[in-house]
N, C-alpha and C positions, 0 to 999 in steps of 0.2 A: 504494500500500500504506500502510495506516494507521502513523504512528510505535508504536503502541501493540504492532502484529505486528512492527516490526522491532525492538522492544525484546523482544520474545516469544524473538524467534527466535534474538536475540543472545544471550539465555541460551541459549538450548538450545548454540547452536554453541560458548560459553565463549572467553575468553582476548582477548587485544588483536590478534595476528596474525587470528583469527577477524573477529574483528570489522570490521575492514579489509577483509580478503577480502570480506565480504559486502556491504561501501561497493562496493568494486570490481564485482561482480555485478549492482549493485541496480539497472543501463540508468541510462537520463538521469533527474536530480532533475528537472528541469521538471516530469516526469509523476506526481509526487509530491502526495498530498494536501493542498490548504489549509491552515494552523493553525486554531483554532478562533476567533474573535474574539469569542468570548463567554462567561459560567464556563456553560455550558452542559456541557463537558466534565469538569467538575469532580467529584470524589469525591460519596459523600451528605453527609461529615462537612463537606467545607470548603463546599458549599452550603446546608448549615445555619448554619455560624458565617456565611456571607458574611448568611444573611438577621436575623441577629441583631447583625449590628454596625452603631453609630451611623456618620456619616458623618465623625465626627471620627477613631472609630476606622482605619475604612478610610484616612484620610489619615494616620495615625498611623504607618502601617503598608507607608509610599511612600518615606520617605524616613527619611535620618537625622539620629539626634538625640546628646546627649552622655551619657554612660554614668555613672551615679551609682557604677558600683566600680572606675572607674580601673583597667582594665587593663591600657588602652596600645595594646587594637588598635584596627586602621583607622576601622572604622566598628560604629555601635549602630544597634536596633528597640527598644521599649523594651515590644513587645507588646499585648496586652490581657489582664490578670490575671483580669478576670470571668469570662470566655468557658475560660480554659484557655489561652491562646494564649501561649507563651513569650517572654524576649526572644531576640533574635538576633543575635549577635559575629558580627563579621567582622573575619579579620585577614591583615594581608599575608604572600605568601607573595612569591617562587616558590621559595626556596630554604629552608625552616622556616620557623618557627612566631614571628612577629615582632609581640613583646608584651615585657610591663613585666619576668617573670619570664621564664627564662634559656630555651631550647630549642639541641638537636641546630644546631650550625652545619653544615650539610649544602655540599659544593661547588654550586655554580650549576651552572645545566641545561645549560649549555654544556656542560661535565667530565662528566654523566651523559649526553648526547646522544653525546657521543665515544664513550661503549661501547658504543651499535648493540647495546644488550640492553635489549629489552622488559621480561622481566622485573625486571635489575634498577630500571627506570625504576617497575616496579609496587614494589616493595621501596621506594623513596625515596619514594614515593607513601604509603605508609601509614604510615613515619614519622611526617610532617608530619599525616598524620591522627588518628594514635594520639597524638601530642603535644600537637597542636591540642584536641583534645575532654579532654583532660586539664587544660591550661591555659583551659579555662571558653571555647572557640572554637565556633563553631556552622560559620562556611563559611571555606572558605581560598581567598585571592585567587590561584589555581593552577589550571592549571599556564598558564604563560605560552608562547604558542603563535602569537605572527608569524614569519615566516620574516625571516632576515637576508641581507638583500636587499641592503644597502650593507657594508662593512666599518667604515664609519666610526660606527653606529649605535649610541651607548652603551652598548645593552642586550640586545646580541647577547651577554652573556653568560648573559643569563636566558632564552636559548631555543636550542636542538636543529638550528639550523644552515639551509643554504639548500636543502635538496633538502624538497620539500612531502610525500614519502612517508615518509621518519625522521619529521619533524617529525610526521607521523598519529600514526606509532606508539607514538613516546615520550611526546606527550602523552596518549592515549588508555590509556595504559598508568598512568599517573600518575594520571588521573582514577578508574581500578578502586584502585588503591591507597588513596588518599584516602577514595574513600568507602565501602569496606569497613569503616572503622572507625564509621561514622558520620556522616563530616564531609562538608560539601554542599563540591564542587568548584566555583569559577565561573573558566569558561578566559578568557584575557583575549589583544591586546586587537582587539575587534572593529572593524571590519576595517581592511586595509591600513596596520597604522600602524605603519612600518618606519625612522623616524629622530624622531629628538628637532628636529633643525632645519627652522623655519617648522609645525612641528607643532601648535602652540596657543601663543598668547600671552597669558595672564592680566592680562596690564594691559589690554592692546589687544586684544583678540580679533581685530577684526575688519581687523588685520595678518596673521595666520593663515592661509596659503594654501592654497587648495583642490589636491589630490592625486586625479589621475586617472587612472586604469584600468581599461582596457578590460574587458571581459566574459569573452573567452575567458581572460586572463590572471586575471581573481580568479577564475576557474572550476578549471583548471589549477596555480597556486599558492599563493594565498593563504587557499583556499577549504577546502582539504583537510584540513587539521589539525582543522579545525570541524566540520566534519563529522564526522571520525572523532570527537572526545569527544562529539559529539552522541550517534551510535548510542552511545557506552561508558555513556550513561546522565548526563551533565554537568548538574547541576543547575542552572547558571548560566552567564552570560556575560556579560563588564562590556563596553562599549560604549566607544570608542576618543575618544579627545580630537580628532582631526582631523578637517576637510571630506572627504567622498569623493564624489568627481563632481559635488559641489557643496554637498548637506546638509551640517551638522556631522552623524559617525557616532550621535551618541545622541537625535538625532531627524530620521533617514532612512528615511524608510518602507519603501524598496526595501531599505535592507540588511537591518533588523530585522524586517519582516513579512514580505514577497514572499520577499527568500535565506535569512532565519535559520527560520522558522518555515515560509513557505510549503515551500520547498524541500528543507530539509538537516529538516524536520519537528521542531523546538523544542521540546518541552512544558516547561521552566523560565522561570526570568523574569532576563530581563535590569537589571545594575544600570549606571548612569552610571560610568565615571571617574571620580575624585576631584575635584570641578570643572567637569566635562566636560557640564552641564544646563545647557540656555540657554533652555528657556521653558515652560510649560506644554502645550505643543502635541507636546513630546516622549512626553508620554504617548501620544496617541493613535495615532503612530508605531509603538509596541512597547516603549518604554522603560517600564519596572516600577516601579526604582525610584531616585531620586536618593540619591547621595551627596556629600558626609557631613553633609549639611544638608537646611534647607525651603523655602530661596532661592525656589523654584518649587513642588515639590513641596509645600510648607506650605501656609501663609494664601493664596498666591496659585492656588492649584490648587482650595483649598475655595469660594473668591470664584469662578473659573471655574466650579466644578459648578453653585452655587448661582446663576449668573444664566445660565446653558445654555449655555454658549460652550464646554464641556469635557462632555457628556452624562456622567450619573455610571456609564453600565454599562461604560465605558470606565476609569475608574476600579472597578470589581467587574472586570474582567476583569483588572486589574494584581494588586488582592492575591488574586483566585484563583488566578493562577500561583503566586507567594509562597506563600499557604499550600498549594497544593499538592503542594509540594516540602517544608513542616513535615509535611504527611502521611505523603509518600511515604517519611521519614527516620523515621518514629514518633514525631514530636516532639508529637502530637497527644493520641497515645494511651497513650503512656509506652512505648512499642514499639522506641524507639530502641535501636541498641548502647550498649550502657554506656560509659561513660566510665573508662580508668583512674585510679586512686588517682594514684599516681605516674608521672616518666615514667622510664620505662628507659633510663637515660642508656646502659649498656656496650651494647646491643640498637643503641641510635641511632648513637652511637659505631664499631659494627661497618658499616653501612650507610656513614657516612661514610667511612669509611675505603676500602672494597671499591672506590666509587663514585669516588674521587680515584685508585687503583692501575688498574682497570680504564679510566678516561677521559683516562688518561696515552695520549699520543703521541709516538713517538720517531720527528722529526722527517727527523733525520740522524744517521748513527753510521761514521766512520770507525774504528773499532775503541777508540774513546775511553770506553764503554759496555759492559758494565756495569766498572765500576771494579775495576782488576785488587789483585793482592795488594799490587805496587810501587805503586800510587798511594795505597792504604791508609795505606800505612807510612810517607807521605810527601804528606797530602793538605792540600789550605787550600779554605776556603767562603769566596766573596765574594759579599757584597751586601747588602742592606738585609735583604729577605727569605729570607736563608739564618739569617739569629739571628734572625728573626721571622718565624712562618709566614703566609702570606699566605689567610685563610679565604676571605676573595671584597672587594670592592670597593662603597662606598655601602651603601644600605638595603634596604628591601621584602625582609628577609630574616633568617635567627635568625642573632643575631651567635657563639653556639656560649659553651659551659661555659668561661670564662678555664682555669679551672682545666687544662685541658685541652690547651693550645694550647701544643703541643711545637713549636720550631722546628728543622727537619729538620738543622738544626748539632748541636740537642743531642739530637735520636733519632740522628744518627749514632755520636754521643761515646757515648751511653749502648749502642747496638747493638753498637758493635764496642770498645770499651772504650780506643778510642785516643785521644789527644789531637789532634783536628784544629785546625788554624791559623784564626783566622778575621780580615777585614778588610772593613771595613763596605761599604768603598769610593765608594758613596754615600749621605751623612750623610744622614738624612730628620731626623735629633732635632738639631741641631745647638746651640750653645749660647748661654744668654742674652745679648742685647745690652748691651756694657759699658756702665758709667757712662761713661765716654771718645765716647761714639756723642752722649750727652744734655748738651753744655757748658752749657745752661740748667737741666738737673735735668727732673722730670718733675712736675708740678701734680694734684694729684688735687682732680676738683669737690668744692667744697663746706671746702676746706684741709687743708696739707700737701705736702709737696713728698718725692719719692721719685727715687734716683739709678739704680735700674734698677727694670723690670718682673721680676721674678720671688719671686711668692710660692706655691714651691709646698713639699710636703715637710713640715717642721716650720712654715715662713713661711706656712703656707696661712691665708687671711683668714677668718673667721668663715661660719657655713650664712646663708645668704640673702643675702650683702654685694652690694651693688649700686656701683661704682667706675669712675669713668672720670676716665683721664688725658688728657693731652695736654701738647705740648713741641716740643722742634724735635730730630729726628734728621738728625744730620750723619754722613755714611758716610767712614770713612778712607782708603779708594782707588776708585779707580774700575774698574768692574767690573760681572759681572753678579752679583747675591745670590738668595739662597732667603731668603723671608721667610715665620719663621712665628708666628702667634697660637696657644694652646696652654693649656688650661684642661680642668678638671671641676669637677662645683658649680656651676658657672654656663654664661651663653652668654656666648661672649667672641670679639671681632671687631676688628680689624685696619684703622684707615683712614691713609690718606699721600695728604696735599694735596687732600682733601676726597675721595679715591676708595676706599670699600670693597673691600679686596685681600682679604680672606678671612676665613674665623669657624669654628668650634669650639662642640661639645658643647653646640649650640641642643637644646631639645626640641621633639618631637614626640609629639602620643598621651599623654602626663605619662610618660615617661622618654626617655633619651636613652642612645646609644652609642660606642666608638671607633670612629668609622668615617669622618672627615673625609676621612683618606690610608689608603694602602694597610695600613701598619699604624703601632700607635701608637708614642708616644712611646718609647722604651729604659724611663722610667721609670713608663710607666703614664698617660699626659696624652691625649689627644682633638688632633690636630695638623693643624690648618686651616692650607694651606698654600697661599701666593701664588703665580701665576706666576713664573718665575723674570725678575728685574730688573735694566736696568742702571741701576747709580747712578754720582751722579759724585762724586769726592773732592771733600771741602771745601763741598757743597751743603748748604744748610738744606731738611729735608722736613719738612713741620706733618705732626706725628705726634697719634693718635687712640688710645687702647684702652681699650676698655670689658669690664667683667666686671658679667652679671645675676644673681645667683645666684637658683639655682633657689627658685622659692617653695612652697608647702605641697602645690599640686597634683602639685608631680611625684614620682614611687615613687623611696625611697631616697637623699633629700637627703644630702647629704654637704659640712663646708667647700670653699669657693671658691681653687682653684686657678687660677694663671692665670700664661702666661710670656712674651715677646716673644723669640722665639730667633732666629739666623740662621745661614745657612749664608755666610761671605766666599768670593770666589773664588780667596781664597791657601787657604783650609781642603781646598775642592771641589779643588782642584789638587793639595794634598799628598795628600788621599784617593785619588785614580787615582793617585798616585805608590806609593804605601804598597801598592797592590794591583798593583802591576806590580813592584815590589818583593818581596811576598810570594809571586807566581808565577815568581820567577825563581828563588827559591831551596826550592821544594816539586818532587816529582814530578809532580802533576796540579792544577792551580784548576781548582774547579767555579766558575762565575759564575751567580748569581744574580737575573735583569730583572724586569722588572715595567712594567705600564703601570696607565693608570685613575683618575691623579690628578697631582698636581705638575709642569703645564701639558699634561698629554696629551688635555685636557678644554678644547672652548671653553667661550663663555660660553650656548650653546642646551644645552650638558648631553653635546653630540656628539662624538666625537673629531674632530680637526683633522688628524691629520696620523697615520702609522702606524708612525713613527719613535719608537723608544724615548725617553721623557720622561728630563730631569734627567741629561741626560749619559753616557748608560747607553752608545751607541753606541761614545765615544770610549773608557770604563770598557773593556768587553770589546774591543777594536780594542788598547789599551794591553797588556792582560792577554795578548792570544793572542799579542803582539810579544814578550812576555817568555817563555810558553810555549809550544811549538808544542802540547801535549796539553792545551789549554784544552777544556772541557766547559762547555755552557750549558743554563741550566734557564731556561725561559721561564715565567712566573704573569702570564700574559697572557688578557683575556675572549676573544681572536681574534690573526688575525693581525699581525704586525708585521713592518717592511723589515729586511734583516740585511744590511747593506755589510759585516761583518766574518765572512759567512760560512763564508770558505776557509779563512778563517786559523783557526777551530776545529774540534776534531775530532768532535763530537756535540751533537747540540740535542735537548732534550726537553721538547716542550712538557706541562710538567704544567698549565696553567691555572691558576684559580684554586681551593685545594684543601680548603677544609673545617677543619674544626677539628681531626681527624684530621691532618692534610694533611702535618706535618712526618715521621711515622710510616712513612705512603706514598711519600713523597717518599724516605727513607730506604731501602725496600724497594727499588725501582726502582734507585738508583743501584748499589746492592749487586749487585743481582740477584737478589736472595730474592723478587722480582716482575717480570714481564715482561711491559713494555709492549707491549700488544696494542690500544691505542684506534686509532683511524681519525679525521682530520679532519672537523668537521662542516662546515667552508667552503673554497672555495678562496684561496688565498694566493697574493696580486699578488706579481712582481717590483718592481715601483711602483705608487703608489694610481693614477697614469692608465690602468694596465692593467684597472681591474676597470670591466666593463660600466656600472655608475651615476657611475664617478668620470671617466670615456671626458670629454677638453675639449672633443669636438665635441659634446656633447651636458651641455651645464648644466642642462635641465632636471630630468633624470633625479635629481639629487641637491639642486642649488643651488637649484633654480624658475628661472622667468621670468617674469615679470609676475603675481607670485600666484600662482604656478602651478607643482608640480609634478608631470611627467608621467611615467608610467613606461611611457615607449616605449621600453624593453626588450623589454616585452613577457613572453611568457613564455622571454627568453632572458637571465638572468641567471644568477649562480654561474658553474658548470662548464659551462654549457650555454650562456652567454655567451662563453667563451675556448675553447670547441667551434666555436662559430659563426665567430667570428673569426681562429680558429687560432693564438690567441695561448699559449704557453708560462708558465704558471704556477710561482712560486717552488715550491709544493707544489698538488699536484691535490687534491678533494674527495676524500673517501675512503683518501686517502692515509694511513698508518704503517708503520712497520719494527717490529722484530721481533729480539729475543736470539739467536732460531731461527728457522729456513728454512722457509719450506709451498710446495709443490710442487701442481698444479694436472694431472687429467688425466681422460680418460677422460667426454669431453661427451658427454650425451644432451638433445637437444630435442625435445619432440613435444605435438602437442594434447591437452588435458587440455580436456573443455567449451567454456568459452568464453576461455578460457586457455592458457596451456603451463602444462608440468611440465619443470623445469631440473633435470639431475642431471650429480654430477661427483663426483670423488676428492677431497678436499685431505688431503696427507700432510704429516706434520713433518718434514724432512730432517734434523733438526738433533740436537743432545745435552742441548734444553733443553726442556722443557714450556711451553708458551707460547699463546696464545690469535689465531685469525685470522679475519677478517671475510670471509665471500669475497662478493663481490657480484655482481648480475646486473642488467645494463642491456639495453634493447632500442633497436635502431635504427629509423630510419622508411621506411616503404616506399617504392617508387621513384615510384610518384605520386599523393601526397596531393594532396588539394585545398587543404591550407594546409602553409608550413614546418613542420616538427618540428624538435625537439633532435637533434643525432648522435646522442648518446644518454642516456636516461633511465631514471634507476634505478627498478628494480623490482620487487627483494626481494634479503636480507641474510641472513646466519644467523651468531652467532657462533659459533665453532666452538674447543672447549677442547681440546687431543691432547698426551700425553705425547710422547717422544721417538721416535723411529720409527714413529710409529703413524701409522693414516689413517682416513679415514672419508668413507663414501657420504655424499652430501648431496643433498637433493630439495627444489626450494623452486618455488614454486608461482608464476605471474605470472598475476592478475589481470586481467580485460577493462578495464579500470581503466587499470588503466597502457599500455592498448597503445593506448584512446583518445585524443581531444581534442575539445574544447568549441567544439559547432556552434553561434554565435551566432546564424544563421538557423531551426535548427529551435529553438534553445532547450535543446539536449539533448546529449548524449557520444556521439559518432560513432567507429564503429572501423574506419579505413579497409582498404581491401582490399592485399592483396600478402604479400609475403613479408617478414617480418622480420629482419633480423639479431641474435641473441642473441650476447653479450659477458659472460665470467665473468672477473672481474677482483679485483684487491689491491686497487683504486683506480677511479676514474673514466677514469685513463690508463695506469694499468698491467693490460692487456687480459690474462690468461693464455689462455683459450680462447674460441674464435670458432666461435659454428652457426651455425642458422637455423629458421624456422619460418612457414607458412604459417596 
C-alpha cells in the first residue's frame, strides 16, 4: 500500500490511538512499497524549483550553515531568496522550545510518558509548536523517541520509557501536536541509540563501537515508535551518532533506505546528528541533510557531483524530500499556519503544570501521603530542590520563564499560609574558598595578585573581561570536598594539577543557561560542579580559573561573574546534622533527592551508578532515624536504589518537573492532586538486577571488543525480570493512588483481527483520582520462537470521582499479539490461545481471561 493511502487513511481514521491501531493492522512492513529514489514523486511546484536551481543552490540546501540573526537555535538553511524558497530554523527540542529568547520550560518526556495520556502528550506537542513558530523556528528536534533500554542511559529522561507500544503512542501523539501549529517534527534518534557510552567518540571516532541487533529485536522494539510518527505524518528524522550492525547510522543504507523508507514508507528527509556525517557517501545512503555544517555536505559533496563519484540526481532526490516537506507545511506558497505574535506564556504554563501533576508517581505510601492536618502544623522541607524547583537537568530543552520558577517550599508557604521549616541539607551553592585555602595569594595573567576568587554581586568584573588565575590551593583537612566553578558573563572553568574538574555558563548557539547542576546557585550563578574529592590536609594543588567573558556574539551580554566555592566535609556533615536535627523536632520532613549531576554523571555523559549523588543516601537514612514519618520526593530522570526505604513512610516520585513544577509539587503533597502517573521503566533492587546491567553479560551494556551486543534481545525492561523471574524494586507500570480502583467484570472476545478487552474499574475510595488500567497479552503455548510473559497492549486513563465506575473497552491490535519473522521478512501471529491480563501494573495482574 502506497505511504500516500496510509497517510489518506490516517486522516480519515483521526487521533494517535487511530493511528496505531492501523500500524497494528497494516500485516508485515516487508510487503510495503519501495521509497521512491528519485524526485520523480515530487509535487509540480518542488519539481519546478528542483529544475531551476543552480547546483550551488541544491548544495546550499544539504547542509548547515551559520544564521546571520543569532537566534541561538540548533541548526540554519539559509534558502534561496530568488526562487521563493525560505530559510529554515531548527531548534532543539525535546522538552521546549531551546533558543536565545525564553520558552515554556515544559517537564521532560519522561514526567509526560508517566501519564499514559495521549492526549495530553498531543497538548505538550503543540506547545513546543505554537512557541517554536512564534520564536522565528521552522522544525523542532522532537519528539525524542528511543526506548530506555538500560537505566543507566542519560537521556532516558527525554523519552517515554521501555515498553515500545507507550513509546508509539506518546511520541506519535507529540508529532500531531507539533505540527498542527505549523512546525515540521523530526523524531530522533535513528536507530538503536540507547546509551551515551562507546556511542561516538569525537576525537576518535573510530574508538566508537559498533552496536548490534538483531532483526527480530529492532522489529519488535526499537522499530515501533518510528513507525508510529511515520504514519502520524513526521516530517523528519535525524539519524543517530552510533554504528548499527556495523554502518555509522547516518550512512546505512539498510536503516535509512530499505527500514526507514523502504518499509515503515518515509516520505520526509532525514537530517545527521549534530556531528554524526562522516562522508559524502552518506548521501546516497538516505541521509538528506548534514548538520550543523559542510564538512561533507559542502565543497566536498559539490567536488563529488562534479567529477561523478556522487551522481547529482542523488543529490535532486535529497533536497526534493526537503523541499517537499517546505510544500507540504505551505512554506512555499504562503499557505502555512501563521505564526503567533506572542507566546502564551499562562496557556504554556497551564500545560506545564497539568503535565508535572499528572506524571507524578506515588511510588510508596504508608499513610505518610497526602500530608495530614498535624504534619501541616508542624512540617520542614529538606533539600537542595525543595527551595529550588528542579525544571529538568542539562540542555536540548527550554530552560522555562525564571520568573516563574516557584520552588515547591515557597508554593507551599504561599498555598497554605504557614510557615514551613526549611534545611538545605545538601549545600549545592556552598561558599567561596577562603583566602586561608590561597597562602600564596592568587596571580591573575597579565598582573595582580587576588586573595580569593569571588567576584560576583557588586564585585562583578566588567562585560567581556577575559581573566585567568592561578596559585597553589592548600585544603585545611583532609577529606572528601564538593568543588565548584560558578560564573555568568563569561565561560568559567575549574582546573587542579593540570586536570579540568568542571566549567560553567560556556555558550552554545550565542547564548547560554543555568543548567551546569540540577539547579543554580541560591544566588542566581550557573554552578559547574566537580566530582566530589578527596583532599588531603596541608597538600599544595596548582590551582587554575579562568573566566571568558562573553563577546559581542552572544544575546544578552551581561558583567563577568565568577566564584571558586566549596562545599568542606565539616560543612556537608553539619548539613545532615542540621536536617536530622530539624526532623527531630517537626511533625513530618518531606526530603527532597535529586540525581543528574554532582558525580551521578560519568565522564561518557552516562550514569554510573543509580545511587543517589552527593550524599543524599546517608541525608534521608539520617532524617528517617530522627523521624519515623519521613516522606521522600524523588526529581529523578529514572530510577534510583533506596537502602533507606523502610525506614520512610512514602516516596513520590515526581521526576523532573517543569517550571510549573514547585506549584504541582505542592498540589500533590497536599492532596489538592492525586497522583495517578504509572512508571514508564522498571526499577532494579540493584543495577545487577536489570537485564543490560546482568555481570554475566558485559556486552549488553559495557561492549566487548568494540562491541556492543544487545543479546537481550527483545527481553529487556519488564519483560527481562518476567523472563528471569526476578522481583523488581517497583514493576513497569506501576503507581498508587490517594484512592482505591477496584477491577471486575472481564470480557474477552475476537474483534477482526484482534480482541476487544472490556472490564469495570471502580473508585472505592472518598477521593477522585485518576487510574491506568492496562492490558497485556501472554504467549501461546507453542510458538515457534520465545515471547515475553507478557506484553502490553493497550492502556486507557481512566479519571472517576468517588464511588463511581466505569465500563472500559480497549481494543488489542494484531500488532501486538504478533512477532517479527526474520525468515519470511514479515509479522507473524502465531496460533493458540492467549492469555489476556488487566492489571495496575505489569505485576499487579487484577483480572485474568483469554482468547483465541
Amino acid at each position: 500500500m502506497p505511504a500516500t493511502t496510509r497517510r489518506e487513511l490516517l486522516k480519515q481514521l483521526g487521533g494517535t490511538a487511530a493511528a496505531f491501531a492501523f500500524v497494528a493492522a497494516a500485516g508485515p512492513l516487508a510487503t510495503a512499497a519501495p521509497a521512491a529514489a528519485a524526485p520523480a514523486q515530487a509535487t509540480p511546484r518542488v519539481r519546478k524549483l528542483l529544475a531551476r536551481l543552480t547546483l550551488d543552490e541544491k548544495i546550499s540546501l544539504v547542509h548547515g550553515a551559520v544564521d546571520p540573526r543569532r537566534l541561538g537555535q540548533a541548526g540554519y538553511l539559509p534558502g534561496v531568496s530568488r526562487l521563493g524558497i525560505p530559510e529554515l530554523r531548527l531548534t532543539d527540542g525535546p522538552a521546549g522550545v531551546n533558543v536565545a529568547k525564553s520558552a515554556t520550560g515544559l517537564p521532560p518526556v519522561s514526567t509526560l510518558g508517566a501519564a499514559f495520556n495521549p492526549e495530553l502528550a498531543r497538548a505538550y506537542g503543540a506547545v513546543m509548536g505554537r512557541e517554536g513558530r512564534t520564536l522565528g523556528q521552522d522544525v523542532l528536534l522532537a519528539p525524542q523517541i528511543e526506548l530506555s533500554r538500560t537505566p543507566f542511559f542519560s537521556r532516558n529522561k527525554d523519552q517515554s520509557g521501555e515498553d515500545p507500544y507507550l513509546n508509539a503512542l506518546i511520541g506519535a501523539a507529540q508529532v500531531e501536536g507539533i505540527q498542527a501549529q505549523g512546525m515540521l517534527a523530526q523524531a530522533k534518534h535513528f536507530l538503536a541509540n540507547n546509551q551515551r557510552l562507546h556511542e561516538f567518540d569525537r576525537e576518535q571516532p573510530e574508538n566508537s563501537y559498533d552496536f548490534v541487533v538483531d532483526e527480530r529485536t529492532l522489529h519488535e522494539l526499537y522499530l515501533p515508535a518510528f513507525e508510529a510518527v511515520v504514519r502520524a505524518g513526521c516530517a523528519s528524522v535525524m539519524s543517530a551518532y552510533n554504528h548499527l550492525n556495523g554502518p555509522w547510522n547516518s550512512e546505512n543504507h539498510t536503516v535509512l533506505t530499505d527500514i526507514l523508507r523502504g518499509e515503515l514508507g518515509f516520505e520526509g528527509f532525514v537530517t545527521s546528528d549534530w556531528g554524526a556525517t562522516h562522508s559524502t557517501a552518506a548521501l546516497q545512503a538516505g541521509l538528506d541533510m548534514q548538520m550543523w555544517d559542510g564538512s561533507h555536505f559542502g565543497a566536498p559533496l559539490r567536488k563529488a557531483v562534479e567529477d561523478g563519484s556522487v551522481p547529482e540526481a542523488a543529490l535532486d532526490t535529497a533536497v526534493s524530500r526537503i523541499l517537499g516537506q517546505y510544500d507540504a507545511f505551505g512554506m512555499l506558497d504562503g499557505s502555512r499556519v501563521p505564526a503567533r505574535r506572542t507566546i502564551d506564556v499562562e496557556a504554556g504554563a497551564r500545560v506545564a503544570r497539568e503535565v508535572a501533576v499528572q506524571g507524578a508517581v506515588l511510588l510508596a505510601n504508608d499513610g505518610g501521603l497526602p500530608l495530614s492536618r498535624a504534619a501541616l502544623r508542624d512540617l520542614a522541607l529538606i533539600g537542595p530542590t525543595a527551595g529550588q524547583v528542579a525544571v529538568s537537568v542539562s540542555g536540548e530543552r527550554a530552560y522555562g520563564f525564571e520568573d516563574r520558577m516557584v520552588s515547591p517550599l515557597d508554593a507551599l508557604r504561599r498555598t497554605t499560609g504557614r510557615k514551613i521549616a526549611y534545611e538545605v541539607g545538601v549545600d549545592l551553592t556552598g561558599t567561596a574558598v577562603p583566602a586561608s585555602a590561597f597562602p600564596e595569594g592568587l596571580v591573575r595573567e597579565g598582573g595582580g595578585t587576588d586573595r580569593t576568587i569571588d567576584f560576583t554581586g557588586d564585585k562583578a568584573l566588567p562585560i567581556g573581561a577575559a581573566v585567568e588565575w592561578t596559585g597553589t590551593f592548600v585544603p585545611p583537612t583532609t577529606g572528601e570536598y564538593a568543588l565548584n566553578i560558578q560564573g555568568w558573563g563569561a565561560a568559567v572553568s575549574l582546573s587542579l594539577d593540570g586536570a579540568e574538574l568542571a566549567t560553567a555558563s560556556g555558550v552554545r548557539d550565542a547564548f547560554t543557561r543555568k543548567w551546569s547542576s540540577i539547579v543554580p546557585t541560591t544566588d542566581g550563578l550557573d554552578n559547574g560542579r566537580a566530582a566530589p574529592m578527596k583532599l588531603t590536609a596541608g597538600r599544595s594543588y596548582a590551582l587554575v580559573v579562568k573566566a571568558t567573558g562573553w563577546d559581542e556574539t552572544v544575546v544578552e551580554r551581561v558583567p563577568v561573574q565568577v566564584r571558586f566555592a566549596w562545599v568542606t566535609p565539616e560543612r556537608r556533615a553539619a548539613r545532615i546534622a542540621a536536617a536530622a536535627g530539624i526532623a527531630r523536632r517537626v511533625h513530618t520532613p518531606v526530603v527532597f533527592a535529586y540525581n543528574g549531576e554532582g558525580g551521578a554523571l560519568g565522564g561518557s555523559g552516562d550514569l554510573t551508578t543509580l545511587a543517589l549523588p552527593a550524599h543524599q543516601d546517608e541525608l534521608i537514612a539520617a532524617v528517617a532515624a530522627a523521624n519515623r514519618r519521613t516522606v521522600v520526593v524523588l526529581n529523578t530522570g529514572g530510577p534510583v536504589t533506596m537502602p533507606w526505604r523502610r525506614a520512610v513512610r512514602a516516596v513520590l516520585h515526581a521526576g523532573y518537573v517543569g517550571q510549573e513544577g514547585g506549584w504541582s509539587t505542592a498540589d500533590l503533597l497536599l492532596g489538592r492532586a492525586n497522583p495517578g502517573g504509572k512508571s514508564v521503566v522498571t526499577w532494579p533492587k540493584k543495577e545487577s538486577d536489570h537485564p543490560t546491567l546482568d555481570p554475566a553479560h558485559p556486552e549488553r551494556y559495557y561492549g566487548v571488543e568494540g562491541t556492543v551486543t544487545y543479546s537481550e534481545g527483545v527481553f529487556t525492561g519488564y519483560r527481562g525480570f518476567d523472563k528471569a523471574g526476578t522481583a523488581p524494586l517497583y514493576p513497569f507500570g506501576h503507581g498508587l493512588s490517594y484512592t482505591e480502583f477496584g477491577y471486575s467484570g472481564l470480557s474477552v472476545r475476537r474483534a477482526g483481527t484482534g480482541y476487544e478487552v472490556s472490564f469495570t474499574v471502580t473508585n472505592r475510595g472518598h477521593r477522585g483520582g485518576a487510574e491506568v488500567p492496562q492490558v497485556y497479552v501472554g504467549p501461546p503455548r507453542h510458538a515457534d520462537v520465545e515471547l515475553p510473559l507478557r506484553t502490553l497492549a493497550a492502556f486507557e486513563r481512566v479519571e472517576l470521582g468517588p464511588g463511581r465506575s466505569r465500563r472500559v473497552t480497549l481494543r488489542v491490535g494484531e500488532r501486538q499479539l504478533s512477532y517479527w519473522d526474520t525468515g519470511r521478512g514479515g509479522w507473524v501471529r502465531p496460533e493458540g490461545r492467549r492469555a489476556v491480563y488487566v492489571g495496575a501494573s505489569s505485576r499487579d495482574i487484577r483480572l485474568t481471561g483469554g482468547a483465541h
